[in-house]
C-alpha positions as CSV (number, residue, x, y, z in Angstrom):
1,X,226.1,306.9,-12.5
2,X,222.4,308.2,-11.8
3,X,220.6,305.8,-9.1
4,X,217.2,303.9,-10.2
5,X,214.7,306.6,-8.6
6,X,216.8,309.8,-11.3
7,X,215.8,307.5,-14.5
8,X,212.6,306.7,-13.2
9,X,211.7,310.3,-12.4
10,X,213.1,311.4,-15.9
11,X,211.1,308.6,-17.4
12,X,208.1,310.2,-15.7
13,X,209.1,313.6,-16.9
14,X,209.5,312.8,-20.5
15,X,206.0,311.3,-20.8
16,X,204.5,314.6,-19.5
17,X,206.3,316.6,-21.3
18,X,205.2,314.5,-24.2
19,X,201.3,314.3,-23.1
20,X,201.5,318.2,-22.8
21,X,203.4,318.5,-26.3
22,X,200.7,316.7,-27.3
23,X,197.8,318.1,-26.6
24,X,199.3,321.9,-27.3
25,X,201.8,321.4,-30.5
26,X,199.8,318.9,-32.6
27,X,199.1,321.3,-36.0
28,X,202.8,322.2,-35.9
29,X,204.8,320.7,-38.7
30,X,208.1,319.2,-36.6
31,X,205.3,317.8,-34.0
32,X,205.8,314.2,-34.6
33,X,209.5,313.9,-35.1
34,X,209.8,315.8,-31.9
35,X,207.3,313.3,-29.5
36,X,209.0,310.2,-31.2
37,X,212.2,311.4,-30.6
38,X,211.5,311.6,-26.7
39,X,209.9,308.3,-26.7
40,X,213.0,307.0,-28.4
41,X,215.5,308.5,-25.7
42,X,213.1,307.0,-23.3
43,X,213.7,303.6,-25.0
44,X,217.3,304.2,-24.6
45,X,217.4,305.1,-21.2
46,X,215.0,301.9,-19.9
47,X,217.7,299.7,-22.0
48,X,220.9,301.2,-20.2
49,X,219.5,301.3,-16.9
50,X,216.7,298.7,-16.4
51,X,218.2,296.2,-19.1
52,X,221.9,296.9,-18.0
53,X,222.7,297.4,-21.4
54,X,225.9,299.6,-19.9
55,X,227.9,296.8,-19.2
56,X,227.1,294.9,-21.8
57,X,228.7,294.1,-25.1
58,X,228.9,296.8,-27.2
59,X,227.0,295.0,-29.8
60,X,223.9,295.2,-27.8
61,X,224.2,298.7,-27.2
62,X,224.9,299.3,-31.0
63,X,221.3,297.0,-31.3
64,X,219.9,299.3,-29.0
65,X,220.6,302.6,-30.9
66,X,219.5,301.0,-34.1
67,X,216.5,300.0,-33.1
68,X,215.8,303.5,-31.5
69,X,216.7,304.8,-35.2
70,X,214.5,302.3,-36.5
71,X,211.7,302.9,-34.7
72,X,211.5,307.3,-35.2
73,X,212.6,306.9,-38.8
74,X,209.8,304.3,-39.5
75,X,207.0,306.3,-37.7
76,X,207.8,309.3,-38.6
77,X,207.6,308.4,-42.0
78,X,204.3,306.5,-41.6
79,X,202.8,309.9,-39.8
């Protein structure tokens, strides 16, 4: 589907895009929810592509996109 070196570059690209939400969007009420929610579709993308999570049983992938839940709900609750 997409080689190694698109995910990697879109990794890359989502954590400046976060960095620069950061620094410019942090009074803004939907500020957190929004950097979480990229970190999470990075966490998604590293485990389909790095962690071959794509051909794996379904149950891991379901696992994966819990834990992704998981983790924005619970921090965006603690912040």
């Amino acid at each position: 589907m997409f080689s190694n070196r698109t995910v990697w570059i879109a990794l890359v690209l989502l954590t400046l895009l976060g960095l620069s939400f950061s620094e410019s969007l942090r009074p803004s009420p939907g500020f957190n929810l929004y950097v979480l929610s990229l970190y999470g579709m990075k966490i998604f993308a590293i485990g389909l592509k790095f962690m071959e999570l794509k051909d794996a049983h379904p149950f891991w992938r379901i696992l994966l996109s819990g834990l992704v839940v998981f983790f924005v709900v619970s921090f965006s609750a603690i912040y």
